[in-house]
C-alpha positions in Angstrom: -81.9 -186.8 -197.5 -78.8 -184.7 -198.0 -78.2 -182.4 -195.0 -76.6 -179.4 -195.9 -73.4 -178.5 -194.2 -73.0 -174.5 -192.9 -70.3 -172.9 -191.3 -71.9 -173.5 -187.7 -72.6 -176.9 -188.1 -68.7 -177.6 -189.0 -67.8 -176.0 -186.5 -69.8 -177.5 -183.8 -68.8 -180.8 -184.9 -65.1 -180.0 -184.7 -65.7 -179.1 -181.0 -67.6 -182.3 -180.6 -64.7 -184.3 -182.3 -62.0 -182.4 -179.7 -63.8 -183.1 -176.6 -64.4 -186.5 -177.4 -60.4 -187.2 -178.4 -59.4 -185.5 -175.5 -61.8 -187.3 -173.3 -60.6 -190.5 -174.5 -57.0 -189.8 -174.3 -57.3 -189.0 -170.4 -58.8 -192.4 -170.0 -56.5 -194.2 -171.7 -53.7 -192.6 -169.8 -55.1 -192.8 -166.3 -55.4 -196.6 -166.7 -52.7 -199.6 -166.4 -52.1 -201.2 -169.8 -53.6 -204.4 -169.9 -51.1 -206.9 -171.0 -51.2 -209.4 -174.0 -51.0 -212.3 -171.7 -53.2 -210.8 -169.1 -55.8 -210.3 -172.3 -55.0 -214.1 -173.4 -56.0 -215.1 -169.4 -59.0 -212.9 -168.8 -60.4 -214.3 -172.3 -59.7 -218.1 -170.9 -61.6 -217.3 -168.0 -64.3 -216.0 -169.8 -64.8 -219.1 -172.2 -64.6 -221.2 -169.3 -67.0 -219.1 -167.2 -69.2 -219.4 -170.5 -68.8 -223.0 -170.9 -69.6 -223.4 -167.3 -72.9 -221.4 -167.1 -74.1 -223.8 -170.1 -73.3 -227.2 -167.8 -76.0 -228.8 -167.0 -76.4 -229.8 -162.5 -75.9 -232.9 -163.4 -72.6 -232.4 -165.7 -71.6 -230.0 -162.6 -72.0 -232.9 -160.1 -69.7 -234.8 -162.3 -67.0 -232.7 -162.4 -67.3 -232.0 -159.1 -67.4 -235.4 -157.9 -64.3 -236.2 -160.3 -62.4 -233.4 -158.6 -63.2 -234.8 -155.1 -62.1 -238.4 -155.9 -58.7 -236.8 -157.8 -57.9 -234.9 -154.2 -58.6 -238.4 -151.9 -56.8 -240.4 -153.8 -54.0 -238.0 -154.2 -54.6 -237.7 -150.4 -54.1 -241.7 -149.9 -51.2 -242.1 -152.2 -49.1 -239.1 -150.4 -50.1 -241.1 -147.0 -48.6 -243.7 -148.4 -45.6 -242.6 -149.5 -45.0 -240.7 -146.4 -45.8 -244.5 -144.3 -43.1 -246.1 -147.0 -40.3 -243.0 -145.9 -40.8 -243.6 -142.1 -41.0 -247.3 -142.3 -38.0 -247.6 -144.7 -36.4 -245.2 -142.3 -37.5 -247.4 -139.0 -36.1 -250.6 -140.5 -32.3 -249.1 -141.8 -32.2 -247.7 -137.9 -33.3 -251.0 -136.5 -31.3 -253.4 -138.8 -27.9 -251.1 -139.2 -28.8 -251.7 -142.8 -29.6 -249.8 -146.1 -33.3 -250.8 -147.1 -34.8 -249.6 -151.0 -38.7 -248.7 -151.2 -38.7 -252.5 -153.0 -37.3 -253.9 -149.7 -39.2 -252.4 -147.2 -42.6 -253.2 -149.1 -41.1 -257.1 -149.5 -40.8 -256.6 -145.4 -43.7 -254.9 -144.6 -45.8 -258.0 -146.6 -44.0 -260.0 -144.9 -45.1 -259.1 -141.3 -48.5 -259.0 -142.9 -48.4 -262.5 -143.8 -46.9 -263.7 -140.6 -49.9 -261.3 -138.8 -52.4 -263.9 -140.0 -51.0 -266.9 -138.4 -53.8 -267.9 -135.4 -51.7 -270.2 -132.9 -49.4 -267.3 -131.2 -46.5 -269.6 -130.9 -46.2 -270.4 -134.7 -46.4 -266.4 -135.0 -44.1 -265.4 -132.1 -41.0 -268.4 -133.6 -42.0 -267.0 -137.4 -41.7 -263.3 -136.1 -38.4 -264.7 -134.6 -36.7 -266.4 -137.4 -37.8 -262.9 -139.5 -35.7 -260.8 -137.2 -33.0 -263.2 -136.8 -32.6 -262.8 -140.7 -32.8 -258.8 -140.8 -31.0 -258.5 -137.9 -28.0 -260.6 -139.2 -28.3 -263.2 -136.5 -29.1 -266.5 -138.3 -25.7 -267.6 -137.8 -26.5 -267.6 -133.9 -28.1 -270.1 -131.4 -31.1 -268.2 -130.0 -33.5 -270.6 -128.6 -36.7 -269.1 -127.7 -38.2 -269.8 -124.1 -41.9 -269.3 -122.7 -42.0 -268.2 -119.0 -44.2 -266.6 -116.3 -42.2 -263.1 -116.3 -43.3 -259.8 -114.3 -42.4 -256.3 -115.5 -41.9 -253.3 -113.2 -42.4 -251.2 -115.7 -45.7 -252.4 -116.5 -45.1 -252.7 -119.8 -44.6 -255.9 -122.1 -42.8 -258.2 -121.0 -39.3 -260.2 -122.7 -35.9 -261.0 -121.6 -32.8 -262.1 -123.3 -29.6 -263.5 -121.4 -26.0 -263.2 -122.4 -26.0 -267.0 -123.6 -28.9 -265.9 -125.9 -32.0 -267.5 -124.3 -34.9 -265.2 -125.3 -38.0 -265.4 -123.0 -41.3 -264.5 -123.7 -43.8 -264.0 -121.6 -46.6 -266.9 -122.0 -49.5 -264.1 -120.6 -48.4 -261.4 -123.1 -50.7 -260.3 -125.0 -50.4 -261.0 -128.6 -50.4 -256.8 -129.8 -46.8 -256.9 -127.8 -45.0 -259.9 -129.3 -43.4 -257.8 -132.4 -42.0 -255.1 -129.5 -40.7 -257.7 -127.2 -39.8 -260.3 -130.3 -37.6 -257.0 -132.1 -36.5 -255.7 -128.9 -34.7 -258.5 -127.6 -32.9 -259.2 -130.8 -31.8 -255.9 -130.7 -29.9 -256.7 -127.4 -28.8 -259.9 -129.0 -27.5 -257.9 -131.8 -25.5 -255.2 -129.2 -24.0 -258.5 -127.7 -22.5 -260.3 -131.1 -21.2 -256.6 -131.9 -19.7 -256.0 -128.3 -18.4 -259.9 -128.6 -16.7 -259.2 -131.9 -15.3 -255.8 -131.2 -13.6 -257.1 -127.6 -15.0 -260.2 -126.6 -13.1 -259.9 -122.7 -14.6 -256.4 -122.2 -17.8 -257.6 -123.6 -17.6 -260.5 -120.5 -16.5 -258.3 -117.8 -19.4 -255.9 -118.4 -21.7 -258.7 -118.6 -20.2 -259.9 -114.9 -20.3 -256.4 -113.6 -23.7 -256.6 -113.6 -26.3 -257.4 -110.8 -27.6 -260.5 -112.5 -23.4 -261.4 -113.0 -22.6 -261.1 -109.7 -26.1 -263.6 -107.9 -24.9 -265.8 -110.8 -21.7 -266.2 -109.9 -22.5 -266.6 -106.7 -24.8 -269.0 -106.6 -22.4 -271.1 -108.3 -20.3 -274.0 -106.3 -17.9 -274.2 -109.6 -17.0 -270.4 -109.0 -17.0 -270.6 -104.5 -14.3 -273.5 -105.0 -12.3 -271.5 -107.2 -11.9 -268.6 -104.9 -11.5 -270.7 -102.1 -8.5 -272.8 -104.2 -6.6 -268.7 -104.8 -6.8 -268.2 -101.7 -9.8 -265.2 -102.4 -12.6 -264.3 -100.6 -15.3 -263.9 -102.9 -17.1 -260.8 -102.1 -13.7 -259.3 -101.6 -11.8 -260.3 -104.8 -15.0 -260.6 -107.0 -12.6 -258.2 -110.0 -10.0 -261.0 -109.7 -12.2 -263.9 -109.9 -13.7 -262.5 -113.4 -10.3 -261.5 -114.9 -9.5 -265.5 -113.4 -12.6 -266.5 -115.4 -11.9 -264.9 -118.5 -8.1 -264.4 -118.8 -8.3 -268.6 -117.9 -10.8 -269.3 -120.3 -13.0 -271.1 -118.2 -16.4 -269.5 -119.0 -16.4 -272.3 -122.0 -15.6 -275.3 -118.9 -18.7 -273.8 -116.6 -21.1 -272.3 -119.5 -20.1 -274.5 -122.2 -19.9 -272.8 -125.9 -20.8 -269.3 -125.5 -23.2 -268.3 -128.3 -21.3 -266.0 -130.5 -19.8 -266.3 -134.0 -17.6 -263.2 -135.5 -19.2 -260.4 -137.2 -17.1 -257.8 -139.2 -17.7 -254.4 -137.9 -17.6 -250.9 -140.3 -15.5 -248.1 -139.2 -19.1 -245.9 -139.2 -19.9 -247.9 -136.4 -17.3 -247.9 -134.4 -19.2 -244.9 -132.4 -22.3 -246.9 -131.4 -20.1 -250.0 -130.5 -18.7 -247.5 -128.0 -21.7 -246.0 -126.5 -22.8 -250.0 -126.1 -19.3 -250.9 -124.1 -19.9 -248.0 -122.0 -23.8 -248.4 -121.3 -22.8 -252.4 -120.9 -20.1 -251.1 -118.1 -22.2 -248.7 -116.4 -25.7 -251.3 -116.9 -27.5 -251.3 -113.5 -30.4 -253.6 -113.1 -31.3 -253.2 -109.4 -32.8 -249.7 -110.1 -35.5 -249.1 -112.4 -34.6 -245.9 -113.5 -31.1 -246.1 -114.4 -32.1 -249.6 -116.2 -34.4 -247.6 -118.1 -32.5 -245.1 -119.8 -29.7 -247.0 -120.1 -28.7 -246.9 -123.7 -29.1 -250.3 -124.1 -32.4 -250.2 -123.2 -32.9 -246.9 -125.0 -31.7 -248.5 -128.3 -33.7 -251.3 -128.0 -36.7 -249.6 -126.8 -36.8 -247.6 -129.9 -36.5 -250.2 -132.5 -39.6 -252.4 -130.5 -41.5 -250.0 -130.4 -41.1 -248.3 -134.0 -41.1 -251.8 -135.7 -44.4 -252.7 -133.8 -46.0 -249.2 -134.5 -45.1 -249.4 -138.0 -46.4 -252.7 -138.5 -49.6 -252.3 -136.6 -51.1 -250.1 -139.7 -49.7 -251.8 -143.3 -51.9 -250.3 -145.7 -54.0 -252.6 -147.9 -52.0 -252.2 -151.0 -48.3 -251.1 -150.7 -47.1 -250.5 -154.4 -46.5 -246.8 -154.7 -44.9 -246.0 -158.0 
């Protein structure tokens, strides 16, 4: 059917046709353009909100399930990586020594191993001979000793002497042998690098100390050679020492001291300072000042770091 076309009906189409333009021009001009790439990312969403819908539970599950083993085992390799970081950095403060992500896993499977010994005096000499290597000290005579000590600090208990005897004590319990083990061979390790840098003013700090002076004391050798100057002991106790060592007679009473020569770095020369100094100032009659003296402090923190670190190796340590 052909409808015919007046005058009227043209004319109320025009004004049909106008209001509709001008209706859709005001909308397109009271609203934000919509950009190419925001049309390109509202149509991905769209296919993947289709595709979705059409997933079976089961397929959902899946995915899900995917997505949740992705994040924990993302989770566990960051934990690992951060473990590797801290222990790496623990064992470069410890040993004064640079230490690659290979070498600290090589260590860290090394305490592992040495862990699963039974008999705790085959683990306490292997612990030993492992720090004497890190620390540099294989070149020294440190012979390891089992005594009945007592701490007044309650904690674990070790000891290590100037001529390098290293107690342990035989009632520690075995979670404390890698503080005390790593501890004391951080003292021996203060002592070769105090004996190399100044060996006299490594000796006189040594004597200046409680445990120096009851030695000395104690010792016939030392009353006959005061008495033979013409000193009074307690009174000239500064000249007896400098007689000691400026005579070189701590070799005729003590026999071979311990210590070999170790080169020092210039970057070190700062901590071999703080060690002179702490050595000087050392007292071991009050429980306090022995405490945090920086001997004690630098020592303290590598036992206790190594032994934390090396309570928790995770099961497998290659993190590419």
């Amino acid at each position: 059917m052909i409808e015919q076309i007046s005058s009227t009906n043209l004319i109320t189409k025009q004004q049909y046709l106008n209001n509709n333009i001008q209706h859709n021009v005001s909308f397109v001009a009271n609203t934000t353009p919509q950009s190419e790439s925001d049309t390109v990312e509202l149509s991905a969403k769209q296919k993947v909100k289709n595709k979705s819908s059409k997933l079976s539970v089961a397929q959902k599950i899946g995915i899900a399930s995917a997505a949740l083993l992705t994040g924990v085992v993302a989770a566990v390799v960051t934990r690992k990586m951060t473990y590797l970081s801290r222990a790496q950095k623990t064992f470069e403060d410890a040993f004064m020594k640079d230490f690659s992500k290979e070498d600290t896993i090589n260590l860290l499977n090394k305490f592992k191993d040495i862990s699963k010994i039974p008999d705790n005096k085959e683990y306490i000499t292997e612990l030993l001979n492992l720090g004497r290597k890190e620390y540099g000290l294989e070149h020294l005579d440190i012979k390891l000793k089992f005594a009945d000590l007592k701490s007044d600090l309650g904690e674990m208990v070790g000891g290590i002497n100037f001529l390098l005897n290293l107690y342990v004590d035989k009632n520690a319990k075995r979670k404390d042998f890698v503080n005390i083990i790593f501890h004391e061979l951080k003292h021996a390790k203060q002592f070769e690098m105090m004996y190399s840098a100044d060996s006299d003013r490594f000796l006189r700090g040594l004597f200046n100390r409680k445990w120096g002076v009851d030695k000395l004391k104690k010792n016939k050798g030392f009353q006959r050679l005061a008495e033979l100057n013409g000193l009074t002991f307690e009174q000239n106790y500064e000249e007896i020492v400098n007689l000691i060592i400026d005579k070189k007679l701590m070799q005729l009473i003590f026999g071979d001291l311990p210590y070999g020569q170790t080169k020092i770095a210039p970057k070190h020369n700062g901590y071999i300072e703080k060690l002179f100094k702490a050595n000087e100032s050392y007292d071991d009659s009050d429980v306090i000042k022995y405490y945090f003296n920086f001997l004690e402090q630098d020592a303290n923190k590598a036992g206790k770091r190594i032994s934390k670190i090396t309570k928790h190796i995770p099961n497998n340590l290659n993190c590419n």
